[in-house]
DSSP file (Angstrom, degrees, kcal/mol; ACC not computed):
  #  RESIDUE AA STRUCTURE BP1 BP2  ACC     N-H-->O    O-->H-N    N-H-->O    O-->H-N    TCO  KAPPA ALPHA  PHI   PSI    X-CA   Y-CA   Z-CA
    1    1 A X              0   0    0      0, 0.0     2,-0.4     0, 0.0     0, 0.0   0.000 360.0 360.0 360.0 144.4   65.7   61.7   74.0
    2    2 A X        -     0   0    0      1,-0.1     2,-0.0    42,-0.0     0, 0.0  -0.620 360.0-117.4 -75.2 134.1   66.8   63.9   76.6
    3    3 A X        -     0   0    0     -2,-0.4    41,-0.2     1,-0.2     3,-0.1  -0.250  10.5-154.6 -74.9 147.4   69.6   66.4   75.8
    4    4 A X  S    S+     0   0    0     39,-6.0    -1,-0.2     1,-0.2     2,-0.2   0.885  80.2  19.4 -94.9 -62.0   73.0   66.0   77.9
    5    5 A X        -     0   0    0     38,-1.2    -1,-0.2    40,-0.2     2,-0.2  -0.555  66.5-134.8-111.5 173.5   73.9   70.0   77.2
    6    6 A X        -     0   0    0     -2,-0.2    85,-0.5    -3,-0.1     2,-0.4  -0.502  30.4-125.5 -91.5 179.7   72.3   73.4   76.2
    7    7 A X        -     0   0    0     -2,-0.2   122,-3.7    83,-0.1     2,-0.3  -0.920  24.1-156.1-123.4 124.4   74.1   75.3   73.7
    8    8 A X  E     -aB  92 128A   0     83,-2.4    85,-1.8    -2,-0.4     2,-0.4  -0.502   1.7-158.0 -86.1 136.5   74.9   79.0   74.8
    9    9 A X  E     -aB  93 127A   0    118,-3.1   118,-1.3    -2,-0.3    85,-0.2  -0.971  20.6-119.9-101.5 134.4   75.6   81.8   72.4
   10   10 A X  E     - B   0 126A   0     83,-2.3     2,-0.4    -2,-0.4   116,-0.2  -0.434  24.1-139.6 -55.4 145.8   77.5   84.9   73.3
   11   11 A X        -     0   0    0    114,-2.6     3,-0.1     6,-0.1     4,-0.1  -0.694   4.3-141.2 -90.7  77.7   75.8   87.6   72.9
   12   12 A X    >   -     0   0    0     -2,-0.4     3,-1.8     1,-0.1   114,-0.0  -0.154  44.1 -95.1 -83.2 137.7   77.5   90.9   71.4
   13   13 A X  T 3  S-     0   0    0      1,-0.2    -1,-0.1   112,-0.0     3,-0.1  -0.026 102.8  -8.4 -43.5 123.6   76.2   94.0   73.1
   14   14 A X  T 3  S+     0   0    0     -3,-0.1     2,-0.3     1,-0.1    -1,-0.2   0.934 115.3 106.4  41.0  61.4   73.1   95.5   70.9
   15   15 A X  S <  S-     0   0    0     -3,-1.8     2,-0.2    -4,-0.1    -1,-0.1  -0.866  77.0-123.0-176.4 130.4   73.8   93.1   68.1
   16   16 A X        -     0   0    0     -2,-0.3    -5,-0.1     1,-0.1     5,-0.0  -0.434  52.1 -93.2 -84.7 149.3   72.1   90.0   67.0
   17   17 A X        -     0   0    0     -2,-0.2     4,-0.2     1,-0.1    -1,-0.1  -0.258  27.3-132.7 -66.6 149.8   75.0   86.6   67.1
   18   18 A X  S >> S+     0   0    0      2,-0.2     4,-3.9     3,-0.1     3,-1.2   0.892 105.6  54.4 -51.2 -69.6   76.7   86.1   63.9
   19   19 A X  H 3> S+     0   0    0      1,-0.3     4,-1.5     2,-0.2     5,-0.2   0.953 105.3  52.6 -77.1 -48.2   76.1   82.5   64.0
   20   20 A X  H 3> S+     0   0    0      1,-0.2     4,-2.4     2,-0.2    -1,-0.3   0.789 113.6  48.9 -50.0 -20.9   72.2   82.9   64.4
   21   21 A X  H <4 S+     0   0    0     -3,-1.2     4,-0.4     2,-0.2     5,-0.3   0.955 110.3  46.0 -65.8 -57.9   72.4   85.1   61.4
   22   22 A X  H >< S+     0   0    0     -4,-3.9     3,-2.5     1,-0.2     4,-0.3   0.924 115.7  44.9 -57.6 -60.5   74.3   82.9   59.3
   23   23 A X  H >< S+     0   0    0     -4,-1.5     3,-2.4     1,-0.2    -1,-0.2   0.931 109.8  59.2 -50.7 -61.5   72.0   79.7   60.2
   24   24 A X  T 3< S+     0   0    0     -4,-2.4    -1,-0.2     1,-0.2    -2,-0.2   0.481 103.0  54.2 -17.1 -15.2   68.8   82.0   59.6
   25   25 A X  T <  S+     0   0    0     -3,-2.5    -1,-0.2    -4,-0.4    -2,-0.2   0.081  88.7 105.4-132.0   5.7   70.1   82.5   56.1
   26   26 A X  S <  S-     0   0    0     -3,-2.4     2,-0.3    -5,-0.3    -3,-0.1  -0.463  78.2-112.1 -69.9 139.3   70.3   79.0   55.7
   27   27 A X    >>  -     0   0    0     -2,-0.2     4,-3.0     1,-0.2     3,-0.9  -0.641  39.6 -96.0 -92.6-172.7   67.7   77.2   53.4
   28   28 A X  H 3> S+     0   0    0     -2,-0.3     4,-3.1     1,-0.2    -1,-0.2   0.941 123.3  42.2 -55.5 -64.2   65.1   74.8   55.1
   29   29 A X  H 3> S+     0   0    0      1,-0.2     4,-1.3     2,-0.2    -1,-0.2   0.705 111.6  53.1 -87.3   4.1   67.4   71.4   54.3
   30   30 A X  H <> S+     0   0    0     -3,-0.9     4,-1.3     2,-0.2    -1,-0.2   0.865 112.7  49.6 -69.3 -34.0   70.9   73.0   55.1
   31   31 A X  H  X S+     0   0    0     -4,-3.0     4,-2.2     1,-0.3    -2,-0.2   0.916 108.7  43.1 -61.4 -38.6   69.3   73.7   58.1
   32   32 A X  H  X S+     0   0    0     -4,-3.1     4,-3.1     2,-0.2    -1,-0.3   0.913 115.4  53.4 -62.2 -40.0   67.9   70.5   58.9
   33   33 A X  H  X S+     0   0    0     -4,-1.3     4,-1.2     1,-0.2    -2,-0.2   0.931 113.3  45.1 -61.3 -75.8   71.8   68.8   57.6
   34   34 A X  H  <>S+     0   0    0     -4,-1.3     5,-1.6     1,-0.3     4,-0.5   0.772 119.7  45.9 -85.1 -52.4   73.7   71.3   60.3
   35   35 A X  I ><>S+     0   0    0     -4,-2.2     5,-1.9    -5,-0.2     3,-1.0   0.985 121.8  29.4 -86.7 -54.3   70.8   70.2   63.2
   36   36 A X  I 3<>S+     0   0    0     -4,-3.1     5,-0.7     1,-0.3     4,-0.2   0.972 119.8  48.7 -87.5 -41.5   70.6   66.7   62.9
   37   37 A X  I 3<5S+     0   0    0     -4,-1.2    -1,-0.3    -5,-0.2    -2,-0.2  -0.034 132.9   1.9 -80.0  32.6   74.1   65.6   61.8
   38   38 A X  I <>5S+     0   0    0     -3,-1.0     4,-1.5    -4,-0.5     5,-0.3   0.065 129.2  45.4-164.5 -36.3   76.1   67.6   64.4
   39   39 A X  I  ><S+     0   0    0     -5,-1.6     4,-1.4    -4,-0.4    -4,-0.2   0.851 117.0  39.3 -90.2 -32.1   74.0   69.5   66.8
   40   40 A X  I  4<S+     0   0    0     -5,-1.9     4,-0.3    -6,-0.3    -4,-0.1   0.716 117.1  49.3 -56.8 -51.3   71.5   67.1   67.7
   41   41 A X  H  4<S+     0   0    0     -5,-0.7    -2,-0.3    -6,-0.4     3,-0.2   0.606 111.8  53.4 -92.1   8.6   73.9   64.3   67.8
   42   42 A X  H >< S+     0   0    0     -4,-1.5     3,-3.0     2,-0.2    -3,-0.2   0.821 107.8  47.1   3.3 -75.7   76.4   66.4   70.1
   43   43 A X  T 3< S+     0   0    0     -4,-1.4   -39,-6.0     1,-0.3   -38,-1.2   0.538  99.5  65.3 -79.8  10.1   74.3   67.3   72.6
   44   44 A X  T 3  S+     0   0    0     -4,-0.3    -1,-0.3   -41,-0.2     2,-0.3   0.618  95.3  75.3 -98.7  -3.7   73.0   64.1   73.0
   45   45 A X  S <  S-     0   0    0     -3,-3.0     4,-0.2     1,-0.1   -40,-0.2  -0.870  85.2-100.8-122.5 174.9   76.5   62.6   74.3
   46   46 A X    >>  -     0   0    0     -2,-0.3     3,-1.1     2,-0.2     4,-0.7   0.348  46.0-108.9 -89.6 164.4   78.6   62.6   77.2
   47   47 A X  G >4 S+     0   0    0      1,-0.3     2,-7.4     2,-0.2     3,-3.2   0.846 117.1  60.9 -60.2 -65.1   82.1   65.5   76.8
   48   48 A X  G 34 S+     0   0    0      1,-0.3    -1,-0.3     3,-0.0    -2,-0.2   0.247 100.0  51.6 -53.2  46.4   84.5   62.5   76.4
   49   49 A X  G <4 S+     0   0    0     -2,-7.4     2,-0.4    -3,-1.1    -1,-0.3   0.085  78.4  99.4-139.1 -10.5   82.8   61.5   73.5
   50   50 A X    <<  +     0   0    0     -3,-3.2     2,-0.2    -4,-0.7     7,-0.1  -0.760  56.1 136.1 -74.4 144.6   82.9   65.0   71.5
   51   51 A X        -     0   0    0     -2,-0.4     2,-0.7     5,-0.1     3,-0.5  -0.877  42.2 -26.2-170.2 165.5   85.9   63.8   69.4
   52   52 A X  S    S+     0   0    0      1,-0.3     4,-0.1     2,-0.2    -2,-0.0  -0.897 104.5  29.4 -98.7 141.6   86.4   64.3   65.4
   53   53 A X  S    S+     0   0    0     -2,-0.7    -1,-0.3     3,-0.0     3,-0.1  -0.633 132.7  40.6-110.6 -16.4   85.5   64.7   62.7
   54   54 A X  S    S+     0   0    0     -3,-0.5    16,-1.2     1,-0.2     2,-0.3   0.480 126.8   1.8-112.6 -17.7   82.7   66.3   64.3
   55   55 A X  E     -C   69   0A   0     -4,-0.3    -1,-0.2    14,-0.2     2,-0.2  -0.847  61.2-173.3 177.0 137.3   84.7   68.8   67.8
   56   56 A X  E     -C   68   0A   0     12,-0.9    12,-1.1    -2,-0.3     2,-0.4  -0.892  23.1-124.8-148.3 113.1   88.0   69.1   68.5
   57   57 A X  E     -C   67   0A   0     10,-0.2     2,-0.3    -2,-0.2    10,-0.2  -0.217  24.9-125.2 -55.7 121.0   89.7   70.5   71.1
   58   58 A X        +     0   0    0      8,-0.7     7,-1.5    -2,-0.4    -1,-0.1  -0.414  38.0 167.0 -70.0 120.7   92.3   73.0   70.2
   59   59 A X        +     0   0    0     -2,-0.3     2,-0.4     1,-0.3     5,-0.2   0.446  55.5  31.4-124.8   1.1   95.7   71.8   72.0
   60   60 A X  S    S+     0   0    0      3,-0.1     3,-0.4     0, 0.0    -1,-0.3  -0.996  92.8  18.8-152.0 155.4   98.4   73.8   70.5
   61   61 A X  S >  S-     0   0    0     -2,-0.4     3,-1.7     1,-0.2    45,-0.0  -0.295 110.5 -20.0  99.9-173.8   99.2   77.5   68.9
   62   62 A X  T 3  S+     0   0    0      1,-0.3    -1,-0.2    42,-0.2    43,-0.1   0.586 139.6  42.6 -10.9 -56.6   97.3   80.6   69.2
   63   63 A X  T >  S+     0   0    0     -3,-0.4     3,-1.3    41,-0.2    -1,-0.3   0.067  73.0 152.2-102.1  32.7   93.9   79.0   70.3
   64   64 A X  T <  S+     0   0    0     -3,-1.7     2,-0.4     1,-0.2    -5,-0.2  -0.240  72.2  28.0 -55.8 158.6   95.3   76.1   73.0
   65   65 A X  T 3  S+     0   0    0     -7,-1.5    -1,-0.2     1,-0.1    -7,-0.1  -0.109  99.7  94.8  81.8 -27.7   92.4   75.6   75.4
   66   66 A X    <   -     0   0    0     -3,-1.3    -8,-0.7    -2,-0.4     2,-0.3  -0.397  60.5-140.8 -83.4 163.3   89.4   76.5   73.3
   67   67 A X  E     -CD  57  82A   0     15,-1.6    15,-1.1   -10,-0.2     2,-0.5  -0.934   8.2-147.4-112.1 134.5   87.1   73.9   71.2
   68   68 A X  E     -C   56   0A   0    -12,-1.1   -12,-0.9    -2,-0.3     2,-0.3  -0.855  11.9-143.9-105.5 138.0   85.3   73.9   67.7
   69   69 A X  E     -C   55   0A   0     -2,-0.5    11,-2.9   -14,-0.2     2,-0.4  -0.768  21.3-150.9 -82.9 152.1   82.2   72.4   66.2
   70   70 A X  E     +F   79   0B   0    -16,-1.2     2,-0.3    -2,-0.3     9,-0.1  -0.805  24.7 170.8-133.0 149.8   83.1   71.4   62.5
   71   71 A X  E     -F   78   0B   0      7,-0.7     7,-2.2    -2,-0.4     2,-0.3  -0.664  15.1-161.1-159.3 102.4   79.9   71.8   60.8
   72   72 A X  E     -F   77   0B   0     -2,-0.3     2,-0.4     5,-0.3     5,-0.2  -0.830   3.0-165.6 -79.9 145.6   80.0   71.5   56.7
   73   73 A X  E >   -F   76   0B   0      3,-3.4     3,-2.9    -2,-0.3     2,-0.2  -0.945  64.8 -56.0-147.6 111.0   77.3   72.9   54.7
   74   74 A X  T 3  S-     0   0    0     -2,-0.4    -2,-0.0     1,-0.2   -44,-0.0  -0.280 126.6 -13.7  32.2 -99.1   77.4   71.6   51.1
   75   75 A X  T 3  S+     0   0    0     -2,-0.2     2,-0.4    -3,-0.1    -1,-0.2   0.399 120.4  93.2-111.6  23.6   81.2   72.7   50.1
   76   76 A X  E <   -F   73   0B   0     -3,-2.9    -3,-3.4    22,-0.0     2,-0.5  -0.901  58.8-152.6-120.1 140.8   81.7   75.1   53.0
   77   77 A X  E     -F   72   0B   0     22,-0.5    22,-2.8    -2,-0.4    -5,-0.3  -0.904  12.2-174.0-104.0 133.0   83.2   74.6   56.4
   78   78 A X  E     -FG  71  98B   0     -7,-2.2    -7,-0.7    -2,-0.5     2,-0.4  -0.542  12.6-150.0 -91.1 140.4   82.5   76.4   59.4
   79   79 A X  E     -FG  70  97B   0     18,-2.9    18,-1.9    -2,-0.2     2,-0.5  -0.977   0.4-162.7-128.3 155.3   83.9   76.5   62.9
   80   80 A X        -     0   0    0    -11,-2.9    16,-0.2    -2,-0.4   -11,-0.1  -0.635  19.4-162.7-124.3  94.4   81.9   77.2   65.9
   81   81 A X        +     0   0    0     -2,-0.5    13,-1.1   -13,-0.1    14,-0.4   0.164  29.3 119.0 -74.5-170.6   84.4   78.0   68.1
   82   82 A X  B     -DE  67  93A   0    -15,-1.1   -15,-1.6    11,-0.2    11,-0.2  -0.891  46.6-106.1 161.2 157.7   83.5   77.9   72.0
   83   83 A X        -     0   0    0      9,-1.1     2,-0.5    -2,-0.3     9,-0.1  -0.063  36.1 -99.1 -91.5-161.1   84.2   76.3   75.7
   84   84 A X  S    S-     0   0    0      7,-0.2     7,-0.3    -2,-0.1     2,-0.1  -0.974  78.3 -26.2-136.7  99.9   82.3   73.9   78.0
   85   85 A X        -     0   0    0      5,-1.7     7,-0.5    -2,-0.5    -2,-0.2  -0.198  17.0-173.9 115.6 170.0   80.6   75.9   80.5
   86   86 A X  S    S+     0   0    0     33,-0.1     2,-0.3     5,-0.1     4,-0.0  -0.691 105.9  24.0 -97.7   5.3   80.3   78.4   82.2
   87   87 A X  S    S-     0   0    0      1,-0.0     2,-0.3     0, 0.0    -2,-0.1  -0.717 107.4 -80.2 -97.3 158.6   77.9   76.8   83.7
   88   88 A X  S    S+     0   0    0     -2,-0.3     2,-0.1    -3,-0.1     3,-0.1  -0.443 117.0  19.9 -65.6 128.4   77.3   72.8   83.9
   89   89 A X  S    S+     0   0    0     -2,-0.3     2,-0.1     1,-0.2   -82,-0.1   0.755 106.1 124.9 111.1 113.1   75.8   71.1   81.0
   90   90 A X        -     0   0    0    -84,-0.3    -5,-1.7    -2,-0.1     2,-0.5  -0.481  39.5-177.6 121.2 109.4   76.9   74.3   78.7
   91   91 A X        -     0   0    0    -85,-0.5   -83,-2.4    -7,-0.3     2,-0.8  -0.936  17.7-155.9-121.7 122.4   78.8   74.6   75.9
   92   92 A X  E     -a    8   0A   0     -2,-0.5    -9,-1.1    -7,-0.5   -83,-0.2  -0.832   3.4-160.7-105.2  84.2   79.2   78.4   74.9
   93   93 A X  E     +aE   9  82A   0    -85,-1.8   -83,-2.3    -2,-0.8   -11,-0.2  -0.477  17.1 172.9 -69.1 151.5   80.0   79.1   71.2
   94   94 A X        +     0   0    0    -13,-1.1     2,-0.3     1,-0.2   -12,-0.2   0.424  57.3  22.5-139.8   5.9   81.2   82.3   71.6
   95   95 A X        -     0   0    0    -14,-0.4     2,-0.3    -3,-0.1    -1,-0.2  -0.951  59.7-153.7-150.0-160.1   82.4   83.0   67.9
   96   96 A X        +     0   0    0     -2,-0.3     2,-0.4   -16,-0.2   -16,-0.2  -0.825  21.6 164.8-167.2  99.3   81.6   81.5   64.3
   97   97 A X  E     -G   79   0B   0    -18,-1.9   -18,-2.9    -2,-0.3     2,-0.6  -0.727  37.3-121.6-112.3 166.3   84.0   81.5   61.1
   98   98 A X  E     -G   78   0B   0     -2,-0.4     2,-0.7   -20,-0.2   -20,-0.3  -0.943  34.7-133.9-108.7 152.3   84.4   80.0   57.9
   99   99 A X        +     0   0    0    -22,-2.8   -22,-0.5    -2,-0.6     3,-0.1  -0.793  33.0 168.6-122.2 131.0   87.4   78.3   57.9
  100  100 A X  S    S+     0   0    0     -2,-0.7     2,-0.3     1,-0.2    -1,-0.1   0.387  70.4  21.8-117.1   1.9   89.6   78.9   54.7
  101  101 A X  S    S-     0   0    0      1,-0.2    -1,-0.2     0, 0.0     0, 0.0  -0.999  90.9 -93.9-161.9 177.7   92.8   77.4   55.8
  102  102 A X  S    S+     0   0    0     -2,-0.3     2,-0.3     1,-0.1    -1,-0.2   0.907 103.6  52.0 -59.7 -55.3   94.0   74.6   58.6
  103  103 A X  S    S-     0   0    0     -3,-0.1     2,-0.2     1,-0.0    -1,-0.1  -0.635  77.4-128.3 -84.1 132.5   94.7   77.3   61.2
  104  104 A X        -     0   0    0     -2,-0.3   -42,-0.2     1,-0.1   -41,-0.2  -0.581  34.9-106.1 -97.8 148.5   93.1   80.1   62.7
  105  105 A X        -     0   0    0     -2,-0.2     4,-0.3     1,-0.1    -1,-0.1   0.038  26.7-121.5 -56.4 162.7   94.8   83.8   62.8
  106  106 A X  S  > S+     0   0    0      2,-0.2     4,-1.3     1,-0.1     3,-0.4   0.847 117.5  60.6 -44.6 -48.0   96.3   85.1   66.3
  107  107 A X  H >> S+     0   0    0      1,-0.3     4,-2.9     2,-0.2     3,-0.6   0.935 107.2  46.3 -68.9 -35.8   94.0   88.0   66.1
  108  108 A X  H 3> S+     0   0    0      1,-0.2     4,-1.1     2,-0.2    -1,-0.3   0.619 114.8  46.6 -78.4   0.1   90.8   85.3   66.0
  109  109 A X  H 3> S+     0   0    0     -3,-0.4     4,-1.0    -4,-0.3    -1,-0.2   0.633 108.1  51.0 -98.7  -6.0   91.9   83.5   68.5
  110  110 A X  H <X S+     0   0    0     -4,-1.3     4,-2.5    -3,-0.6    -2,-0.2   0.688 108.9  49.8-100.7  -9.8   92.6   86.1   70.5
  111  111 A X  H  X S+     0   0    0     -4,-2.9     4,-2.0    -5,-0.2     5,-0.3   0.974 112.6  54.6 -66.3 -57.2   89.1   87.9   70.2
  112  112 A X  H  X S+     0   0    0     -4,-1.1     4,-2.2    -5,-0.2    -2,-0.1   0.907 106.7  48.7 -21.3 -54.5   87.7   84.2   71.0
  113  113 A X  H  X S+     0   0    0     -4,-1.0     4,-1.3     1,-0.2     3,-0.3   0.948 108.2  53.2 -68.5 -31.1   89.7   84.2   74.0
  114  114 A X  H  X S+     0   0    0     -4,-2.5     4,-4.6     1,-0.2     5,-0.3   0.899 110.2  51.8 -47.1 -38.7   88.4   87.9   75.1
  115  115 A X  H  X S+     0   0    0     -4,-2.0     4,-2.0     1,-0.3    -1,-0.2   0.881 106.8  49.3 -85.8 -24.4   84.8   86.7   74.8
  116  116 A X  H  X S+     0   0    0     -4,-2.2     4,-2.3    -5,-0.3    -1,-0.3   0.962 104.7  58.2 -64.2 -35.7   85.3   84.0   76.7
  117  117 A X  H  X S+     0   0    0     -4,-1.3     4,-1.2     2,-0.2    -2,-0.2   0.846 114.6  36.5 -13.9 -74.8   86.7   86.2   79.0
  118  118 A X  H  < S+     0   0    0     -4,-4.6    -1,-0.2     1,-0.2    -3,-0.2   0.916 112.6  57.3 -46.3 -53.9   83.4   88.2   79.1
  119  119 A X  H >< S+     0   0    0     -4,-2.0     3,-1.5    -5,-0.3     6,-0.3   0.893 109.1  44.5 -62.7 -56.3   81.6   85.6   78.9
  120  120 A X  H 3< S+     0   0    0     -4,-2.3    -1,-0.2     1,-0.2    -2,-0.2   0.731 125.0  32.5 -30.0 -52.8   83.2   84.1   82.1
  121  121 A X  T 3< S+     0   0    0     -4,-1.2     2,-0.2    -5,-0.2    -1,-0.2   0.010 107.4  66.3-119.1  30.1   83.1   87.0   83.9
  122  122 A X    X   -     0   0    0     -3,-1.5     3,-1.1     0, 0.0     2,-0.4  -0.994  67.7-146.9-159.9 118.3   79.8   89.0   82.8
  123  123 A X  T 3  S+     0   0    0     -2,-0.2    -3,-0.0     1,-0.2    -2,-0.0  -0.773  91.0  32.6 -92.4 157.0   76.0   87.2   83.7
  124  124 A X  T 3  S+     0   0    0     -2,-0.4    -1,-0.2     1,-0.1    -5,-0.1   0.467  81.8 111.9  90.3  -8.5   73.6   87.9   81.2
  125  125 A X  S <  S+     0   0    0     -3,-1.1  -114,-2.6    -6,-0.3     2,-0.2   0.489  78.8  49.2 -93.1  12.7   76.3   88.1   78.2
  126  126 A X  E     -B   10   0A   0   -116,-0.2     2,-0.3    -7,-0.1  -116,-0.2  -0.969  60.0-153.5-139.3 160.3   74.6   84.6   76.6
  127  127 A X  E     -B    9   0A   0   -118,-1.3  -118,-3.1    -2,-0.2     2,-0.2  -0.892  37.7-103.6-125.2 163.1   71.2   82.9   75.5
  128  128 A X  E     -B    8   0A   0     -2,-0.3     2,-1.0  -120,-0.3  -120,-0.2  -0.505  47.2-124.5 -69.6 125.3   70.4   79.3   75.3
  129  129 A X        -     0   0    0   -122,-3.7     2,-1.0    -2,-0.2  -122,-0.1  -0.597  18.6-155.2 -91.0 115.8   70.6   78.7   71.4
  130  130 A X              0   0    0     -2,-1.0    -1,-0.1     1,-0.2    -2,-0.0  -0.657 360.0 360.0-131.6 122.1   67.6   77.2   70.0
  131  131 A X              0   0    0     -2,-1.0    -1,-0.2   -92,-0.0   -96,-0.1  -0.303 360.0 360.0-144.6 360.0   68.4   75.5   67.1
């Protein structure tokens, strides 16, 4: 099946992505659980159909406007936080936590927003993640 979006990673300047570390460091069947039960089926459907349990758009506090991937791996939860675009068919994680409590600090959400920022306003600052 054909894929509806790519998924972009920020890049930080001389520095390998966070979230590619953290998946690398994954064994062989988390990897496969995080690709086929969220990333695979994501990108295979239309935006109005990312919804939870699986992406949720951030609508109030600190982080309004931004979006997460919810990704568990065994008894840890992740977010991958990120936009839609900039370009079409794009979704851009542009950071990667483990989430220890319902809500994410001011200070991460306002380094998220900076890298969108960049991201937004900087060609070259992402690669196509392939996953």
């Amino acid at each position: 099946m054909r894929y509806l979006w790519r998924l972009m990673i920020f890049e930080p300047r001389g520095r390998e992505s966070e979230l590619e570390k953290w998946y690398d460091r994954l064994t062989p069947k988390q990897r496969l659980k995080v690709r086929a039960n969220r990333l695979e089926y994501l990108v295979k459907l239309p935006r109005a159909e990312w919804r939870p349990p699986y992406f949720e758009y951030m609508t109030s506090g600190p982080c309004k406007g931004l979006s997460e991937i919810k990704i568990k791996v065994e008894r840890n939860h992740f977010r991958l936080l990120g936009f839609f675009g900039p370009d079409s068919g794009e979704f851009t994680i542009v950071s990667f936590l483990e989430k220890k409590s319902r809500t994410l600090s001011k200070q991460d959400c306002e380094t998220v927003k900076s890298r969108v920022k960049h991201v937004t306003q900087t060609t070259g600052s992402t690669h196509e993640w392939d996953f």
